[in-house]
Structure formats: C-alpha cells, structure tokens
VONULUM-353568 format. One record per residue (C-alpha): x, y, z; residue in one letter; residue number from 1. Coordinates in Angstrom, 3 decimals. Layout:
N
DORO      east     north        up  residu  num
DORO         X         Y         Z       a  NUM
...
***
This chain:
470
DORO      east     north        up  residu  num
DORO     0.000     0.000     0.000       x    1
DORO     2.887     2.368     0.520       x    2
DORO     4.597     1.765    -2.511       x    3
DORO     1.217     2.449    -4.202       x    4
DORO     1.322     5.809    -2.819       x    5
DORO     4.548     6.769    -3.619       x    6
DORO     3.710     5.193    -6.754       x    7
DORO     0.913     8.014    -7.263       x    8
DORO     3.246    10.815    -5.681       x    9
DORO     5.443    10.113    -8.373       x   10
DORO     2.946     9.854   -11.330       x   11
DORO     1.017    12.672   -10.346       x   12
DORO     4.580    14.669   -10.316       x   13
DORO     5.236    13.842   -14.061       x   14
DORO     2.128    14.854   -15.453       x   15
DORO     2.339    17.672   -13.304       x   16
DORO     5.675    18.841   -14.794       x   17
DORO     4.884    17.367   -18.076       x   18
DORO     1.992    19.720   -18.311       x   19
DORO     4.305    22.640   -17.226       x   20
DORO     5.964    21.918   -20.039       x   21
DORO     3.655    20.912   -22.948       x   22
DORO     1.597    24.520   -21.632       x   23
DORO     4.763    27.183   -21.330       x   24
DORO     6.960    25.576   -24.102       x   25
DORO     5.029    23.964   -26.798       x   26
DORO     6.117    26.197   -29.247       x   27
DORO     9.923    26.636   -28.242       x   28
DORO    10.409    22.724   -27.919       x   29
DORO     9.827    21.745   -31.640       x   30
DORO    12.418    24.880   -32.499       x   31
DORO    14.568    23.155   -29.931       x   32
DORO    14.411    19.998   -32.327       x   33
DORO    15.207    22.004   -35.335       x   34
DORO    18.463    23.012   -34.052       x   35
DORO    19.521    19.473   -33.748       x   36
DORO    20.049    16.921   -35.976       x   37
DORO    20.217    12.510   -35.563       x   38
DORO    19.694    10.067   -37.832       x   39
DORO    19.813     6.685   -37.750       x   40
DORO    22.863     6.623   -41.067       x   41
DORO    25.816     4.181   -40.082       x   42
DORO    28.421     7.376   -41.038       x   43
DORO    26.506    10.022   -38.953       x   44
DORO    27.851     8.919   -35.332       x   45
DORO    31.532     8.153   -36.647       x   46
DORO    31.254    11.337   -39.068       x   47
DORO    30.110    13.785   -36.678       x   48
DORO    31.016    12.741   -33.327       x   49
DORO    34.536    11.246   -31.953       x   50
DORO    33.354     9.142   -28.808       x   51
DORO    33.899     9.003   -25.806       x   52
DORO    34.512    12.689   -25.711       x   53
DORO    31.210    13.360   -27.597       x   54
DORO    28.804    11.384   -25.961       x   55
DORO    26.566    13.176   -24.752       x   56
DORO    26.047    15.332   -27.845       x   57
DORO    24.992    12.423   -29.322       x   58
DORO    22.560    11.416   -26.233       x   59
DORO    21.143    15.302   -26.201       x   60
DORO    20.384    14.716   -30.339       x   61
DORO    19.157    11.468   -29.673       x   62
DORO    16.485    12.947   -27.374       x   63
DORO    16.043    16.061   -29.075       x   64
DORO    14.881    14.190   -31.780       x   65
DORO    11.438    13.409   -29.846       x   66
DORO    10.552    17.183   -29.291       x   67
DORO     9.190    17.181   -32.608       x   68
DORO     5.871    16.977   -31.133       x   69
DORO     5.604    19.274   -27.974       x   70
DORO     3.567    16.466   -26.100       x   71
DORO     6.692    13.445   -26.410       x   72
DORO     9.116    16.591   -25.717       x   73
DORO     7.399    17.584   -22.990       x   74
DORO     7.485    13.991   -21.874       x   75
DORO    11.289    13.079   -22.014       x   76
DORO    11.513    16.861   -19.819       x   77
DORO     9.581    15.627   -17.107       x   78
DORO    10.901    12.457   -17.192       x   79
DORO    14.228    13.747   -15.932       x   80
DORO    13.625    15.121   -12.940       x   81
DORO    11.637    12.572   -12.339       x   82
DORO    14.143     9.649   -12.967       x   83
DORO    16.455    11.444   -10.777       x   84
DORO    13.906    11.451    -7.910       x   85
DORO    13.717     7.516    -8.652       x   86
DORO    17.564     7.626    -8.606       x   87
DORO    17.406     9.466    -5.195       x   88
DORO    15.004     7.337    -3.649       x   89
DORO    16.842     4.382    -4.847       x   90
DORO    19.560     5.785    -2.687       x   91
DORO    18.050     6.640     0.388       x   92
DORO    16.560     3.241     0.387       x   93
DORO    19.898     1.367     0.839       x   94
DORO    21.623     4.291     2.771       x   95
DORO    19.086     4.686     5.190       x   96
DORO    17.235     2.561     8.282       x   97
DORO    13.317     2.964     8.007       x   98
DORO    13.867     4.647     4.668       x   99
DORO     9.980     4.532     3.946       x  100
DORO     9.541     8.180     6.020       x  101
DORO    12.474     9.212     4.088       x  102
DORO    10.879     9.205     0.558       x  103
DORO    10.114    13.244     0.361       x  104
DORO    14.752    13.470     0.041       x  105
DORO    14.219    12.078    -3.478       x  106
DORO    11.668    15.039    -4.416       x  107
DORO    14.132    17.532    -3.021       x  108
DORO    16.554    17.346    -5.843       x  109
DORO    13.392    18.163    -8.759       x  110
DORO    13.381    21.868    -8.694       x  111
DORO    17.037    22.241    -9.206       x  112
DORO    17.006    19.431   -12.446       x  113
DORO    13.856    21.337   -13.615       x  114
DORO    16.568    25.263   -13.093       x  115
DORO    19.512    23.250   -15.044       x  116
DORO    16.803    22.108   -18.070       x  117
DORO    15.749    25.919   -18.294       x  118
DORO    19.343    27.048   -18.660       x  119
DORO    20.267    24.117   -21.287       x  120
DORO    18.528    24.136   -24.925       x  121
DORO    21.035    21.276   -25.961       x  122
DORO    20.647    19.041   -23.444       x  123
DORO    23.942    18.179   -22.967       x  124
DORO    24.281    19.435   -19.892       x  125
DORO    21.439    17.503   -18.644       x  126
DORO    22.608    14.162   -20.505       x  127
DORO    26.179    15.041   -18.084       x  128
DORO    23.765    15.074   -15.324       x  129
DORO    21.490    12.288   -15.397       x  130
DORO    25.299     9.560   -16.367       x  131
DORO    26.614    11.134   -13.284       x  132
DORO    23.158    10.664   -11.417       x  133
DORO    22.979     7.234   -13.074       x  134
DORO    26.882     6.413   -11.926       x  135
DORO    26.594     7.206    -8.888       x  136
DORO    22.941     5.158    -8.326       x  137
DORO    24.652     2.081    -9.574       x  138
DORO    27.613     2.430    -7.240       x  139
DORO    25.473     2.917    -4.425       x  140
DORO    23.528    -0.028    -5.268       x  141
DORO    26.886    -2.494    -6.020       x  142
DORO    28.555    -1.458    -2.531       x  143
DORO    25.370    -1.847    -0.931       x  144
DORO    24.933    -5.824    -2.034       x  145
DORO    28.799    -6.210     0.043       x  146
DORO    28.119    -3.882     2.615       x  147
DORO    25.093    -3.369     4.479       x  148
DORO    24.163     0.295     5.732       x  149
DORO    21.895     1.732     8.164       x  150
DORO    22.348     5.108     8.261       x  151
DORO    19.969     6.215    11.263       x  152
DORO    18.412    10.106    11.349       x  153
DORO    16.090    11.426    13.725       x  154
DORO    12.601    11.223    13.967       x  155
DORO    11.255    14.627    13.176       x  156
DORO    12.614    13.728     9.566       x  157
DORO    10.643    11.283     9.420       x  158
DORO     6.633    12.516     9.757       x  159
DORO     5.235    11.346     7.108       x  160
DORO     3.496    14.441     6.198       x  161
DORO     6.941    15.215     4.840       x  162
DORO     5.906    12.569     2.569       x  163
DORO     2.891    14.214     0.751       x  164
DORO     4.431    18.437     1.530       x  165
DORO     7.563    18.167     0.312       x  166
DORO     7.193    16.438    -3.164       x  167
DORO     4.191    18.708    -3.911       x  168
DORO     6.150    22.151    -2.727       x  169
DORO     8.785    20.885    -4.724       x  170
DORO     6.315    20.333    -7.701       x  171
DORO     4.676    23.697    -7.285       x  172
DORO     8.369    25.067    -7.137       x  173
DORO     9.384    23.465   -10.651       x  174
DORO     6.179    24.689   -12.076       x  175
DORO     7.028    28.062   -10.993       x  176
DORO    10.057    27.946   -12.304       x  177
DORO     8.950    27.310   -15.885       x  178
DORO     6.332    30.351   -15.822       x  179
DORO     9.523    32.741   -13.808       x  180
DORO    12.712    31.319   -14.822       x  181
DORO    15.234    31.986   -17.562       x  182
DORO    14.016    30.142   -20.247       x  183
DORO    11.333    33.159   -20.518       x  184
DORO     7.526    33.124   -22.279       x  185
DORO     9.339    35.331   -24.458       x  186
DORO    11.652    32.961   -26.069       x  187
DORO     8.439    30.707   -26.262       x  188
DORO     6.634    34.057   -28.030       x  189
DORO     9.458    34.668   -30.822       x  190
DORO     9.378    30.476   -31.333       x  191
DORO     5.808    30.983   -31.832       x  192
DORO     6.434    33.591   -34.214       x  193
DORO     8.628    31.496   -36.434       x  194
DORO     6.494    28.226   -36.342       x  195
DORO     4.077    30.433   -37.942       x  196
DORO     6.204    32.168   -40.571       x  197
DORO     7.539    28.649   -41.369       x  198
DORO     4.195    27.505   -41.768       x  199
DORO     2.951    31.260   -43.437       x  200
DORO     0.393    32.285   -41.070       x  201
DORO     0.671    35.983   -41.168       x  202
DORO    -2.595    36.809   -40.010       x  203
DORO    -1.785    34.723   -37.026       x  204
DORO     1.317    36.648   -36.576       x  205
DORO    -0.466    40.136   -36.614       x  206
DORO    -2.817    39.263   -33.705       x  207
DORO    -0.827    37.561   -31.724       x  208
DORO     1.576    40.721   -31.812       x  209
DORO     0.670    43.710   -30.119       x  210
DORO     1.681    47.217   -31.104       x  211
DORO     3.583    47.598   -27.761       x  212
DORO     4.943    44.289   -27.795       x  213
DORO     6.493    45.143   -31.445       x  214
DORO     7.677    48.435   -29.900       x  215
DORO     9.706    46.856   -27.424       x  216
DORO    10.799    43.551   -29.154       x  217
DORO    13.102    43.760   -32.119       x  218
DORO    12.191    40.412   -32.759       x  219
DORO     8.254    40.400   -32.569       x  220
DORO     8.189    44.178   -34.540       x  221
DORO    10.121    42.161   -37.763       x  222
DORO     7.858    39.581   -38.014       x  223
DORO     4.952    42.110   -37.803       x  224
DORO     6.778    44.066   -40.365       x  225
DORO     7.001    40.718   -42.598       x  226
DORO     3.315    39.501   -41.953       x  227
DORO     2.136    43.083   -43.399       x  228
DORO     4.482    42.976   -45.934       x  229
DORO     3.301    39.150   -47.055       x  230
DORO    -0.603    40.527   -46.730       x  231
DORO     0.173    42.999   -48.490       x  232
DORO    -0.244    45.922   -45.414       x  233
DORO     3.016    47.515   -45.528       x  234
DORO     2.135    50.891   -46.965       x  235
DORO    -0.865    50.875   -44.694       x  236
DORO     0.949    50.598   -41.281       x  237
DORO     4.712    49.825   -41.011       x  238
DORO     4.795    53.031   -38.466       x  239
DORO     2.009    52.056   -36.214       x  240
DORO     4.528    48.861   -34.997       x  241
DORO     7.533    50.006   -34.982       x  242
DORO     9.693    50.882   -38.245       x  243
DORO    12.638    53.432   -37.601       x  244
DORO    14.942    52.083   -40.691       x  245
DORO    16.233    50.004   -42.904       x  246
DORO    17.652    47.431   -40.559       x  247
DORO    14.073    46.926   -39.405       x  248
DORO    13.622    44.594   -42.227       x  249
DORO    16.008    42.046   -41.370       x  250
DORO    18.639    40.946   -38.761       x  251
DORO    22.101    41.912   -39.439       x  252
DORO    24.010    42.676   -36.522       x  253
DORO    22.880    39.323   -34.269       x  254
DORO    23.774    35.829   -34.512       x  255
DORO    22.281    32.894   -33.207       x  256
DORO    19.804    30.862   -34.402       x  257
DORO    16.756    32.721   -33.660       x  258
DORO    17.951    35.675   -35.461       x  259
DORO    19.019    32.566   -38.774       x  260
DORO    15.853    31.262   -38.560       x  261
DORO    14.037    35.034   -39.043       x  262
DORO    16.359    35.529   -41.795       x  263
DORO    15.844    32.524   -43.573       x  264
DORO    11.890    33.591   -43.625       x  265
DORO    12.766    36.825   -45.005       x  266
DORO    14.615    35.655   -47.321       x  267
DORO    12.528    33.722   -49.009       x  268
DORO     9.271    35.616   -48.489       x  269
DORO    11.351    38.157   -51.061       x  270
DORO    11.965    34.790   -53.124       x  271
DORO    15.611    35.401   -53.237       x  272
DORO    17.185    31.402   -52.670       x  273
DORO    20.124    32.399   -52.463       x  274
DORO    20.497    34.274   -48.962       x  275
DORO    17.908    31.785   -48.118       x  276
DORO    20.694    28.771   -48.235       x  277
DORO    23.445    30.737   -47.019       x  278
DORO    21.599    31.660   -43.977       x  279
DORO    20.866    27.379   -43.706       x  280
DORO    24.026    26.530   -43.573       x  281
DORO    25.023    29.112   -40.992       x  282
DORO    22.014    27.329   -38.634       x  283
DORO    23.565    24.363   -39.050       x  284
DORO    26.876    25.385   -38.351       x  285
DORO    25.822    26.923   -34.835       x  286
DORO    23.997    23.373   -33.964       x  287
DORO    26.237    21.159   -32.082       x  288
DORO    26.335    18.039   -35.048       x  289
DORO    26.883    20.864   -37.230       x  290
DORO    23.713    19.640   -39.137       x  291
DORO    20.277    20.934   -38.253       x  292
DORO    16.986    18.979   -38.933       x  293
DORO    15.392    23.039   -39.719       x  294
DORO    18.741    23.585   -41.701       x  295
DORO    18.300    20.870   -43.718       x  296
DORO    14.482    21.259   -44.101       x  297
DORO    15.052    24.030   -45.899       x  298
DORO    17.854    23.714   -48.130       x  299
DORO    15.805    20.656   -49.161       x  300
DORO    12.966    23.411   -49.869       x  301
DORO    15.514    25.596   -51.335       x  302
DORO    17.215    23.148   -53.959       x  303
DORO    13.459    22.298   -55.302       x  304
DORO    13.036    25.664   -55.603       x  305
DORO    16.195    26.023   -58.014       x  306
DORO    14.604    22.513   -60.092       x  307
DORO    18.007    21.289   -58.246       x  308
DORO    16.554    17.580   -58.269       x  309
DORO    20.249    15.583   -57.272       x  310
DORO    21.160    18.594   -53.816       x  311
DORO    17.376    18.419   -53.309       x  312
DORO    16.859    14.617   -53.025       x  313
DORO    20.366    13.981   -50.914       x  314
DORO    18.355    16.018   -48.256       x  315
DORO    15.235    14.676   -48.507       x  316
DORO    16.537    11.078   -48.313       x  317
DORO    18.795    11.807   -44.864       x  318
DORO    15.737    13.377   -43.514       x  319
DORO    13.822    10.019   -44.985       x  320
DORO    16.225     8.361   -42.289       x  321
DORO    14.790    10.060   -39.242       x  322
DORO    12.206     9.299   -36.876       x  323
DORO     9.522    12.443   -37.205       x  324
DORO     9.851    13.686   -41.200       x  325
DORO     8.297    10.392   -42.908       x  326
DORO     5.198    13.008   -43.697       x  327
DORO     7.083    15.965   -44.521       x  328
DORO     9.612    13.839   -46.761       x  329
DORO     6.292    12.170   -48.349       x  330
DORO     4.872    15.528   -49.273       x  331
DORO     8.544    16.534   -51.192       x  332
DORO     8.704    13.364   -53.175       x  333
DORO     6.069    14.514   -55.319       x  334
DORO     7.483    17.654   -55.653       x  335
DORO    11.167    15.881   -56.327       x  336
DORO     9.421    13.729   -59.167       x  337
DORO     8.464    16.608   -60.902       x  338
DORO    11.565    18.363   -60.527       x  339
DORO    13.261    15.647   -62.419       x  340
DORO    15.784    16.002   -65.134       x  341
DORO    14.545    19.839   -64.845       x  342
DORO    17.370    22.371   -65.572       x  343
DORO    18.157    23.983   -62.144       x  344
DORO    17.451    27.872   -62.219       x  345
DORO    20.149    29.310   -60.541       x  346
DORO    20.452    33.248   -60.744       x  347
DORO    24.059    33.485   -62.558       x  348
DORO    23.903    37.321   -62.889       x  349
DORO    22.339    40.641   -61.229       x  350
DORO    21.100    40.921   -57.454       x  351
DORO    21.510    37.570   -55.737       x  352
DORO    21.896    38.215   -52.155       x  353
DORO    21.486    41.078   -49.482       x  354
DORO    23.974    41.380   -46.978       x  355
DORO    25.862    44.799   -47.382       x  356
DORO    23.548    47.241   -48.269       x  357
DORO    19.727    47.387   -48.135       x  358
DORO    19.343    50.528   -49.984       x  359
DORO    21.805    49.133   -53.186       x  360
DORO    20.413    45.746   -52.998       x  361
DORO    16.602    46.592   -53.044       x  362
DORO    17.133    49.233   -55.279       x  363
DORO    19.219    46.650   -57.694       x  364
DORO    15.898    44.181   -57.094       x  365
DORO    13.586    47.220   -57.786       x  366
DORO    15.484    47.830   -61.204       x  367
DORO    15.611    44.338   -62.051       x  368
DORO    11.899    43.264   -61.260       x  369
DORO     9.888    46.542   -61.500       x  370
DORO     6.481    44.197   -61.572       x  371
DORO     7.473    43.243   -58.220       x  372
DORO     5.149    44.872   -55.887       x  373
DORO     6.648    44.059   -52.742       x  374
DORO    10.284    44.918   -53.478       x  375
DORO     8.865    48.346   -54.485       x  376
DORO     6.897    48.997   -50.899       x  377
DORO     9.711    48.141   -48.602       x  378
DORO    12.190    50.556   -50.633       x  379
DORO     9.659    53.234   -50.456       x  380
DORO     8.915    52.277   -46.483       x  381
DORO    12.541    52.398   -45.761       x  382
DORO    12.589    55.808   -47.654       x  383
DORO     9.856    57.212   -45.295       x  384
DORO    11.648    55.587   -42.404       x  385
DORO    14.248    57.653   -43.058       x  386
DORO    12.679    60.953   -44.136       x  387
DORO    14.106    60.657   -47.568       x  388
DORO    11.306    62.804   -49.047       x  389
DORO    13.100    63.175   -52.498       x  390
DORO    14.148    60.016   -53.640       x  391
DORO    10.823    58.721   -52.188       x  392
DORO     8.557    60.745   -54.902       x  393
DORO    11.249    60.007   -57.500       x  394
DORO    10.647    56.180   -56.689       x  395
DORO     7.300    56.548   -56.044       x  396
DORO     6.478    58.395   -59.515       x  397
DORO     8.073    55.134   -61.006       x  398
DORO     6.467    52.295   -58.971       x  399
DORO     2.856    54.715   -59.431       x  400
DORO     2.983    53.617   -63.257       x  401
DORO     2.863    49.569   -62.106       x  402
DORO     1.276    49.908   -59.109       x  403
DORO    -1.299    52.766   -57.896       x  404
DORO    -2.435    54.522   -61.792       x  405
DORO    -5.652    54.283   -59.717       x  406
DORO    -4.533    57.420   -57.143       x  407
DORO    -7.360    56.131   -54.420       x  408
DORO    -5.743    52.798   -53.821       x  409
DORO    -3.009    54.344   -52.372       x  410
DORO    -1.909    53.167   -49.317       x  411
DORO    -2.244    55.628   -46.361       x  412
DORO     1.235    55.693   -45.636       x  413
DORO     1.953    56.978   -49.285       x  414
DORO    -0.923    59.293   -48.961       x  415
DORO     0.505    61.045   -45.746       x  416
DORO     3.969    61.386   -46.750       x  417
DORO     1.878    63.257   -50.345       x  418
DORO     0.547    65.563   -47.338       x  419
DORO     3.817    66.166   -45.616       x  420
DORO     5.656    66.876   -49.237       x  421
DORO     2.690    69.232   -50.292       x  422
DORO     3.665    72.025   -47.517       x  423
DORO     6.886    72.274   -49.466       x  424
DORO     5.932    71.284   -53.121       x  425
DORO     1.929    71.871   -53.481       x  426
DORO     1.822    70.514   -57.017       x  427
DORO     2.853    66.724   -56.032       x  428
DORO    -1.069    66.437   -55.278       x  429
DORO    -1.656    67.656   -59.128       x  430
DORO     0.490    64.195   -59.765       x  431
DORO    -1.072    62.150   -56.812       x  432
DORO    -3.924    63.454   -54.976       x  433
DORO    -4.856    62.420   -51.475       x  434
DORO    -7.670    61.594   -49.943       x  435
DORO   -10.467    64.183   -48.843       x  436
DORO   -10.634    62.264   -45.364       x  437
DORO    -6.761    62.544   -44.779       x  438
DORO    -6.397    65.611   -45.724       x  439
DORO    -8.861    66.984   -43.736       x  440
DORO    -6.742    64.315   -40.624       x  441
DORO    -3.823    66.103   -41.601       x  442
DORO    -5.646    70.070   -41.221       x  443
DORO    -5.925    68.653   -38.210       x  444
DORO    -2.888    67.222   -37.045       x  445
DORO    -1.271    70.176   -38.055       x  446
DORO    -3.454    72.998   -36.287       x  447
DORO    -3.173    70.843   -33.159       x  448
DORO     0.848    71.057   -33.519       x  449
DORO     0.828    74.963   -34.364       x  450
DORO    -1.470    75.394   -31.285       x  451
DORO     0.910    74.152   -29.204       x  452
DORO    -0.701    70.957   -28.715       x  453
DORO     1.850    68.424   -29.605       x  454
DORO     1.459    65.451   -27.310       x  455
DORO    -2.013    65.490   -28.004       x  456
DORO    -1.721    65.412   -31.547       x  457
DORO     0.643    62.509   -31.198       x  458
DORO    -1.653    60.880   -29.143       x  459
DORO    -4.691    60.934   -31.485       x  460
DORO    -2.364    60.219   -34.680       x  461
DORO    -0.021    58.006   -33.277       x  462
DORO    -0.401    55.565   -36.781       x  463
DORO     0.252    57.767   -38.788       x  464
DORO     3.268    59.314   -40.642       x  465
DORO     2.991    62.450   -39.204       x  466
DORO     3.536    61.597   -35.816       x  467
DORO     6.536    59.676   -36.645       x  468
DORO     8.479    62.723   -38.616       x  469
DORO     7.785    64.885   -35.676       x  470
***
C-alpha cells in the first residue's frame, strides 16, 4: 500500500511537470528539435562525433529528436527530474534505516534538475547530469549488495506528512520555475512567431503581436513588419509597430539561431534562394552536429526551388532516415518527381543576395523586377523611415505607373507622406492626390501642432506618418 502511494506521488509529479511543459513551451520545444540533428545513417555517429569525448552530444540529439511533437518533448523533460527522484530514492533506500519516512529526500533534488533544463537548450548538460546521477545510483547499489548500511536520522525527519508536503512544494516550485525562470515566455513568443512564418500564417502573426509588444521587441516588430508585408499591409501601417529604418527589415548585426531562422523567412518571403541557403548553412553550423533537422528542411525546400533535383533529393533522403519527417519527406517526393531532369534555375547574374547594403540591394531588385510589388513597398517604407522625401517621390512616380495609376488605392502611408511633401511642393497632389478624409486628418494634425498641442496630436495620430516625422 505504501509503494502504491509513492507510486501516485510520483505519477502525479510527471504529469504535473509534463503539463508545465507541454503549456509554457510547446512552441519553443519543436524549435529546440530544429536546431539538432540525428539520424539513424551508419556514417553520422563516426562522421560527426569522436566518442567518448562526444557522448553526450549524441545522447542530447538522440532525445532532441522526440521534441518534434511538444507532447513526447514535454514527456522526455519531465521524465528527468523525475528519474532522478527515482535515482534518489533508490539511494536513500539502501543508505538509510526505516527509509519509507524518508521518501520526500528524493523530491528535493526536482526543482534544481527542472533550473539546469531551463538554462540548457542542448541538453547536454542535462545528458552530463542524469550519467553522473545514473553512476553514482549504480555504485550505491553495487557497494550496498557487500556492505550493508543503516544510516539512522532522527525522527522529526521522518513525519510522514513530509511525505505528501515536500514532493508537492517541490512540484509547485518546478512549475514556478517554468512560468519565472530563464528560459522566458518570451523565447516561447518569438518560437511561436517562427512556427508560424515557417508555416505562413501571417494573419496569425499580426494578432498575436501587439503594437507595444512590437515596440519593445526587435524580434516580434520584424515579423509584424514581414506579416504586413506578405498581406500585403506595408504601406498601410509599417509606423504604427515600430519601423525606424532600414535594418528593421532584417537581422544583421545578431547571430544565433533565432535571429538565422528570421532571416531565412525573409529571405525567401522576397523569393531570393540564395540568402535563403546561405543563412541554412550558418544554422547548421551553430547546432552542435553541425547539421540541423530546420537547416536541412530548408535547403531541401531551397534546392526544389532552383529545379536542383540531385542537392534536393540527398536532403530529402537523410531526412527520410529520421524518426519524425516520414510526412514531410512524403509531401517533397512529389514535388522531387516533378523536378526531375529539370534544368536547375540558378540566378548566374544581377542581385543575388542582401547582406551589405539594403538601400543598393533593393534598389538593384527594384530595377531588375519593377512588376514586383513588394520589393517596391519596402524601398519606399525604408525611404519614409528615413525621411528621404526626395528620392521617395522620385521612386514613387516610377512604382505609381505599375502599381497605384488608380490614385485612391493608395496606401495611407503613401498618402501622408503626399501631405507632408505638399507644404513644401503643393503641385505633387496635381500628380497624386490624397484623400479628402486625410487631408482633412492632416488640417488637423497640423493645427493641433501649431497650437501648441503636440502630445495630443501625437496621441490621437499616433499611426500615422505624421507623428513619426515629428
């Protein structure tokens, strides 16, 4: 009957922490199994890891591999603290005399395993932890069968209310500590974010975004700025989240992976394969095989992209190798057959990547596919982002003839910087006259700003274009 309790205790902890887990991380746990890589290939362990030394890389991608779904991820998570408690109990068992009050000790250990998971995203700290936990369990247990011990502790250790308090204190603890601790909701917000940019939600992305949060999150404010720009909302309202510049757009100045992974959807939102594999192989470099399942993934997508049927299918058939892409390799081999004995497009000449220099790259895109809508609205955003009133009409007067003949679909951004140019040059509304409505907004913005009245005018405009040149 007592181990049946215990029993209980210890179930009820798991899906306790499991839950913890599966609820605060769902989104950041299948991102922690794109930045790994294992596969079951005879070369992969000899190729990419030199054992013993590498051993528990090669445990941490053997688990990783399961967080493909958040519900087995969040499984093998709570099952370590919990196989430590077993480890500890195991312990106190053969250490201790009338170990049976002595079962809350292996709960104390829980919180502490449940800190060192929040602070490792590899796991290979935690793989270190549970051999040594394991090592020392089985040494215990070995010296134990030659030499009884009966370690005897005082009574007051032993109430067994201690029993049911101190396993569910610690519980409460570890749950804490995955709402509080320093693998924040925030790094489970921007994972979010890029499961569904991978996946090309964009509507998703724009309410699940507020305009504060984009104001104070580089991250979050350029995957707004991409989920306008993909629905086509750009030129309607880049300023209300956010855009100061250029380097808005994309990440240039930040490594790691999260920052790879944003680049690699903006990248090939703009259709440009290129920068799209470049940035891949740079994810896989900073994953510890040096492969990436996400890497791969999508310089398999890539390379059928470019009709590149040979580079296309070695990817797809490693990945045919692991445990959790039968259904996403599946859906490419269609897409591989009729790729076949294509000629592969590469882009031999003109703009091919941007890396240096948004305004000479976009404007080389611009020049080289003027049909191209969206290339055309985040040059003239970044112009407005940086008050370039000029070059803005003189790119503007071009992109008009493709893109707005029809003067009342333009986009209120474009109509508000009209208003702003028309205090200096009146007869840029002969070319491209504004709205009744805005203009009549802008009257107002302005009389409210010669009056004196300036936070109040930035209040009640705070969208628009006005408030952000002022």
């Amino acid at each position: 009957m007592k181990d049946m309790k215990k029993l209980i205790i210890t179930l009820a902890a798991f899906l306790l922490i499991w839950g913890g887990w599966y609820i605060c991380f769902p989104y950041f746990m299948v991102w922690m199994e794109g930045s790994s890589f294992f596969t079951a290939l005879p070369d992969f362990l000899p190729v990419q890891y030199e054992l013993p030394g590498d051993l528990f890389n090669y445990m941490a991608s053997f688990l990783l591999k399961f967080f493909a779904y958040p519900a087995a991820g969040a499984a093998v998570q709570a099952a370590v603290p919990v196989f430590v408690a077993i480890c500890v109990w195991m312990v106190v068992k053969r250490l201790f005399k009338d170990s049976d009050g002595l079962f809350w000790m292996s709960f104390l250990a829980v919180p502490a395993v449940v800190y060192l998971q929040l602070t490792d995203i590899t796991l290979v700290k935690v793989c270190v932890m549970l051999t040594i936990v394991t090592a020392v369990t089985l040494a215990v247990l070995v010296f134990t069968c030659f030499a009884r011990i009966s370690v005897k502790l005082p009574k007051f250790l032993k109430f067994k209310w201690l029993n049911y308090a101190v396993p569910a204190l610690s519980v409460v603890l570890s749950i804490y500590l995955l709402h509080a601790g320093p693998l924040t909701r925030q790094h489970e917000a921007i994972a979010r974010l890029a499961y569904m940019g991978e996946h090309e939600d964009w509507d998703g992305i724009l309410k699940s975004v507020s305009r504060q949060d984009a104001l104070s999150n580089g991250f979050m404010r350029r995957y707004v700025l991409l989920a306008l720009s993909e629905t086509d909302r750009l030129p309607d309202y880049a300023f209300r989240y956010g855009l100061s510049g250029a380097d808005d757009f994309v990440i240039r100045q930040q490594d790691g992976p999260l920052a790879m992974k944003f680049n690699i959807l903006f990248y090939r939102a703009l259709g440009l394969q290129n920068p799209v594999i470049y940035y891949a192989y740079q994810q896989s470099l900073q994953s510890s095989p040096g492969l990436s399942f996400d890497a791969m993934r999508t310089l398999a997508d890539a390379y059928i992209g470019l009709k590149d049927h040979d580079l296309a299918a070695r990817y797809v058939d490693i990945l045919d190798r692991s445990s959790f892409n039968r259904k996403w390799v599946r859906d490419r081999k269609e897409k591989l057959e009729a790729i076949r004995g294509a000629e592969p497009e590469y882009q031999m000449t003109g703009c091919r990547f941007i890396f240096k220099d948004f305004y000479n790259d976009i404007t080389a895109l611009v020049a080289r596919y003027p049909e191209n809508k969206k290339y055309a609205d985040y040059f003239l955003c970044a112009l407005l982002a940086d008050k370039n009133a000029g070059m803005f009409i003189n790119v503007f007067s071009q992109a008009a003839v493709r893109h707005y003949q029809d003067t009342r679909t333009m986009p209120a951004l474009y109509q508000e910087a009209m208003c702003l140019i028309a205090t200096r040059e009146p007869q840029v509304l002969d070319r491209f006259p504004v709205n009744e409505t805005v203009w009549k907004r802008f009257t107002d913005f302005t009389e409210m700003m010669s009056k004196g009245q300036t936070g109040q005018a930035k209040r009640k405009y705070a969208d628009t274009y006005w408030a952000y040149v002022y």
